[in-house]
N, C-alpha and C positions, 0 to 999 in steps of 0.2 A: 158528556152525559155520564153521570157516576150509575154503576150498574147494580152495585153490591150499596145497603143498605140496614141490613135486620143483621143479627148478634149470631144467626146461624151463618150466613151468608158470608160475614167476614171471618168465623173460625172456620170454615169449610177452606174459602181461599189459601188462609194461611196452611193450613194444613197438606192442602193439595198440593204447595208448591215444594211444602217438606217431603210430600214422599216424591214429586216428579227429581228435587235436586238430590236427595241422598239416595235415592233409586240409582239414581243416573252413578252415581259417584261413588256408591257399591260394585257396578256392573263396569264399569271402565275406571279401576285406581292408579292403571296407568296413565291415563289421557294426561294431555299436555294442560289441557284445558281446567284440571281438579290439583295438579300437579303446582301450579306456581299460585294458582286462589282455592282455596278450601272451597268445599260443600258449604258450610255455616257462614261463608262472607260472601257467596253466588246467592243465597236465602234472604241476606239480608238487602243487596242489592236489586234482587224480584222486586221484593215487599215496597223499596223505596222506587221504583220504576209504578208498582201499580200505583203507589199514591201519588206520583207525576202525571199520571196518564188517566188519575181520577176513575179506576177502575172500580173501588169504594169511595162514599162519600162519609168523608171526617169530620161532617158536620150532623150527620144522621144521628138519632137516637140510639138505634140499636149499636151502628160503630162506634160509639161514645159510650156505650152500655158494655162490650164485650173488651174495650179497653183498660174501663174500669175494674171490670173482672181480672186482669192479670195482676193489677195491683191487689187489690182487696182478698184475692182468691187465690191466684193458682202462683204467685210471689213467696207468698211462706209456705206452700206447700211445697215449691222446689228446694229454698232452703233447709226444710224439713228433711226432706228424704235426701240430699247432698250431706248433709252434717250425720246423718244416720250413720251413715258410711265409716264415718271414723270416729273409732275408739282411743281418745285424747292421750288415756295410757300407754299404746303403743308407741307414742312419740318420743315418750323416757327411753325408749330402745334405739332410738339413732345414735343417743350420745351426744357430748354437748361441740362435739367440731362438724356435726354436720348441720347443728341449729346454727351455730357462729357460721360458715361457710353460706347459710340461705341467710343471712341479717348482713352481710357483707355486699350482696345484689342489692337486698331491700337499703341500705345506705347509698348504694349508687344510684339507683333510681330514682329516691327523693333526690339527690342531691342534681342529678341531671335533667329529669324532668324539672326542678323549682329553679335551675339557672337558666336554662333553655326558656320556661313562660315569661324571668324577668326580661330575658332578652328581647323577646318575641310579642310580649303581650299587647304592645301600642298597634300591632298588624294584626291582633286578633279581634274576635266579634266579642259581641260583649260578656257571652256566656264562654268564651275563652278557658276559663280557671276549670270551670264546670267538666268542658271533654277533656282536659290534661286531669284533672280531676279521677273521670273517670276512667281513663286508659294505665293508671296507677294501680289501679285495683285489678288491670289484667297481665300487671308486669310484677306483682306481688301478689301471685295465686293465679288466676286465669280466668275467664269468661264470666263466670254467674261470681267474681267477685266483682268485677268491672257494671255487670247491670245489677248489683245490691246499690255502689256506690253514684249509680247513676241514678237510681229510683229515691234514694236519698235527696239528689240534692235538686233533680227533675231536671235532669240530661235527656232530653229528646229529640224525634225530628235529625234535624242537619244536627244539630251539635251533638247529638252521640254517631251520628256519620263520621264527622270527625273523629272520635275516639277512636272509630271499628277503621278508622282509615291510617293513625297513629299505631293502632297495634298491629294492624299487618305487617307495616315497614318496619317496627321493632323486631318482632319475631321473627321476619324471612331474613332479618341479617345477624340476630345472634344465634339462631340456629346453624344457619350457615359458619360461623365462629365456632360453636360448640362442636361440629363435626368436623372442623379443621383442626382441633385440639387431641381429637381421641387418637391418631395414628403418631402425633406426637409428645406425646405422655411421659415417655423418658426424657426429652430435653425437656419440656417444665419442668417433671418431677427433680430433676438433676439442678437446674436452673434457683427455683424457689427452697432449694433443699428442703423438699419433702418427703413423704415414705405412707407409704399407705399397709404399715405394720399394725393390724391388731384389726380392720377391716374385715374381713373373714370372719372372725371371732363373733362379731356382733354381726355379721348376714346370718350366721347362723340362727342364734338367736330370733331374727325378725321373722325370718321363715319358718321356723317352726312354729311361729305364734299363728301364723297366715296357713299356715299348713294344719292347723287343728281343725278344722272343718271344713273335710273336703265333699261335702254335701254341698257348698258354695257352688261350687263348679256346675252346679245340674242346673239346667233351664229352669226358670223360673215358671210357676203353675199358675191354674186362673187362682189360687186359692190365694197365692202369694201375692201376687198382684191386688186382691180383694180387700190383702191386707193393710198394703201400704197404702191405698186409698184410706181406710179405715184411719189408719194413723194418720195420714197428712190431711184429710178432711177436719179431725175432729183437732187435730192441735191446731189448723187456722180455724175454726171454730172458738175455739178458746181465747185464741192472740185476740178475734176480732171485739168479740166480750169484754174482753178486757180493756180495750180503745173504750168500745164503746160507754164504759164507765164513766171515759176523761178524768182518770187516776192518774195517768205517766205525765211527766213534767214535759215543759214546751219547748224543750232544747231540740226536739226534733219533730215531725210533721209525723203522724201516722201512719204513710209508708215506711219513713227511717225506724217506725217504733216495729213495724213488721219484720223490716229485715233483720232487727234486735231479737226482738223476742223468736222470730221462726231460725237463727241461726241456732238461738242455746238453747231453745228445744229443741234441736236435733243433735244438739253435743251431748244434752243431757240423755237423751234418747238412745245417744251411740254407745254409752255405759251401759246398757244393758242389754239383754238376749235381743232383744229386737235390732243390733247392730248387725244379727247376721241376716237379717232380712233380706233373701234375693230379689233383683230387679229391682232395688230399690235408684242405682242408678241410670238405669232407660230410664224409669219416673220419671227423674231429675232433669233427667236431659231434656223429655217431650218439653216440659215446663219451660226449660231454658231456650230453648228454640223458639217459644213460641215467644217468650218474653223478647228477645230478641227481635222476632219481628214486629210486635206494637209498638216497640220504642222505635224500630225504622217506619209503621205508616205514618207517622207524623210530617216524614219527608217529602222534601219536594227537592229533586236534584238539580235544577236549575239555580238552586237558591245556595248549591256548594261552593261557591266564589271564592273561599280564604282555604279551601283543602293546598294548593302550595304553602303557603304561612305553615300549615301543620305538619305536612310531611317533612318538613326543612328543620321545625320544630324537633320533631321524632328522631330525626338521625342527630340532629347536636347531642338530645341526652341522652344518644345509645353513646355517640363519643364521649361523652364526660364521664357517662356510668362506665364505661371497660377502664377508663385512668382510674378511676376511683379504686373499684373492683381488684384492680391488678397491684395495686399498691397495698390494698388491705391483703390479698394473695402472699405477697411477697412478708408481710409484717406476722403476717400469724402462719407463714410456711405451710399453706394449705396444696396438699397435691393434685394434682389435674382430675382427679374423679371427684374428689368431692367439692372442687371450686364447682367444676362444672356440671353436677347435680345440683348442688343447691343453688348455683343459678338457672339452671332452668325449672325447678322448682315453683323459680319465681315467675318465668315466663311461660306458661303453658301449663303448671302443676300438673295431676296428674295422668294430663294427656303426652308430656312431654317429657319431663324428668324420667319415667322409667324406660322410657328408650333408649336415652343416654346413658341411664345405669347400665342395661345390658348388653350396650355397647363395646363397656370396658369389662366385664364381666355377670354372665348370665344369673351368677350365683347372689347377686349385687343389686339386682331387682328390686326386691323389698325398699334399700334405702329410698330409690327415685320415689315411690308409692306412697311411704308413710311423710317423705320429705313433701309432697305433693300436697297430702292433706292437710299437711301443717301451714301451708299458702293458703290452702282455703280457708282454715280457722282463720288464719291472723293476717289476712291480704285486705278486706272490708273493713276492719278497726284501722289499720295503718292508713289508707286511704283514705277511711271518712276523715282521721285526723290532718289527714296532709291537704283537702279538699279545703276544712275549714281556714287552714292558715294559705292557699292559694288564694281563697275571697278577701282574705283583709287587703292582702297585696293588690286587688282591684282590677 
């Protein structure tokens, strides 16, 4: 008996279960239990438990209606207020060996994930291309690039289970990697004959750019809040006017024209005073959460049969991408903070990368940040394009 049916009903549930799991995982960040699976992969696995257990029916009006809404509505509104966040300009301040150091991951990626699905693809389902597809987009930027590139190509259900199943086994093992690197920094740095001379110079620089408005730091108000609605309401009002024309060419579906147009209105966005707009990333996140979870009520985990095929998938092209990686390392003499920023850059952006930075150095911050946002701008282009050449391959 499905329980839940009307459009409030099923954004009620989702929501309920975001505050029972990031409650819980606020109040206990030691548990064992938040420890080896995140808050964001326990929400998604709820979501796909109630749609096993037909807690909502996927076939109702209203849940057909409130699904719709993510796309049409609250898709470019996340985009929006996530691209807000960064001002394109400050990326000129990393310098060009910390862009070369994140395009050296993004090389290994493609290149491990697109050997790994040749090898692999005869074991997979048929929308195979589609989750390696989109777990590309969370290993070149992170989360809300991975469901841009999955609402592009209509990765749902089990096949973006698979992805969210691909990126966990990526991530708990190069993280793992990346914190085995920081205590040995002099034998790389010695190793690769690197030097991390003139680094400083430019932290500077970043933090003071970051540090011009320390009004940032204040809680965000209802007023603030009021505003970024105002803003992310009225520019997906605009994108969707603009569909609705049927002006934009047919190289992409409507949703891909959303997450087009809602990404460069918020880079365009971020040029200006409104970049310092507080709260504008809690926005972002609600949106991405909740995206998150309508792309898992499609699921039915009964139906995850080929998750070995993927996981086996995932660890080959975490193997091929570190040969890759390590070789481009070794070619262009990059030193152990900035190999390993701007791969994690790639894997986690800027949830992940400035951890790492201030691992090796507190002052060093910045780089992991702005190297973060830079995955988000250019993680959903590199992916749509690698998605497309994953379908020819079949």
């Amino acid at each position: 008996m499905n329980l839940i049916t009307s459009v409030e009903g099923f954004w009620a549930l989702l929501l309920c279960l975001m505050l029972v799991i990031f409650g819980l995982e606020k109040k206990y960040p030691d548990s064992k239990v938040f420890k080896y699976i995140p808050g964001m992969l326990w929400l998604m696995i709820a979501v796909a438990a109630c749609a096993t257990l037909h807690v909502f029916d996927p076939n109702a009006d209203g849940v057909i209606a409130a699904q719709d809404m993510m796309y049409t509505t609250f898709l470019p509104m996340m985009l929006i207020m996530f691209m807000l966040t960064c001002d394109v300009r400050d990326l000129i301040k990393l310098g060009p060996r910390m862009i070369l150091s994140f395009f050296c991951t993004t090389i290994g990626v493609l290149v491990g994930l697109g050997v790994a699905y040749f090898l692999l693809k005869s074991h997979l389902p048929e929308m195979g291309w589609g989750s390696v597809a989109a777990v590309s987009g969370s290993w070149i930027g992170e989360t809300i690039n991975m469901r841009a590139v999955a609402a592009i190509f209509g990765v749902e259900g089990t096949d973006f289970a698979y992805a969210a199943v691909m990126d966990t086994v990526g991530f708990t093992i190069v993280l793992a990697v990346a914190m085995a690197i920081i205590p040995r920094q002099d034998k790389w740095n010695k190793y690769f004959k690197a030097s991390t001379e003139g680094i400083d110079a430019i932290a500077v620089k970043i933090n003071a750019s970051m540090e011009s408005h320390p009004e940032m730091k204040d809680a965000p108000s209802m007023l603030d809040y009021t505003k970024l609605f105002a803003i992310a309401l009225t520019g997906t009002a605009v994108i969707n006017w603009i569909l609705s024309m049927g002006i934009m060419p047919s190289i992409l579906n409507n949703t891909g024209w959303r997450v087009v147009l809602g990404s460069l209105l918020g880079i365009a966005l971020g040029l200006t005073p409104l970049h310092w707009s507080k709260g504008a990333t809690n926005v972002a996140n609600v949106f991405l959460y909740l995206s998150l979870c309508v792309a898992m009520s499609y699921s039915d985990l009964t139906t995850c049969t080929d998750a070995p095929w993927f996981i086996l998938l995932a660890i080959i092209a975490v193997a091929i991408l570190y040969v890759v990686w390590l070789i481009l390392c070794k070619i262009f003499h990059l030193d152990a903070f900035t190999a390993s920023v701007g791969f994690m850059a790639n894997f986690g952006g800027t949830s992940s990368a400035p951890a790492i930075a201030a691992a090796y150095n507190t002052n060093w911050i910045g780089f992991g940040i702005l190297l973060g946002f830079f995955g988000d701008v250019v993680g959903t282009w590199i992916s749509t394009a690698f998605g497309y050449f994953l379908q020819t391959l079949g």
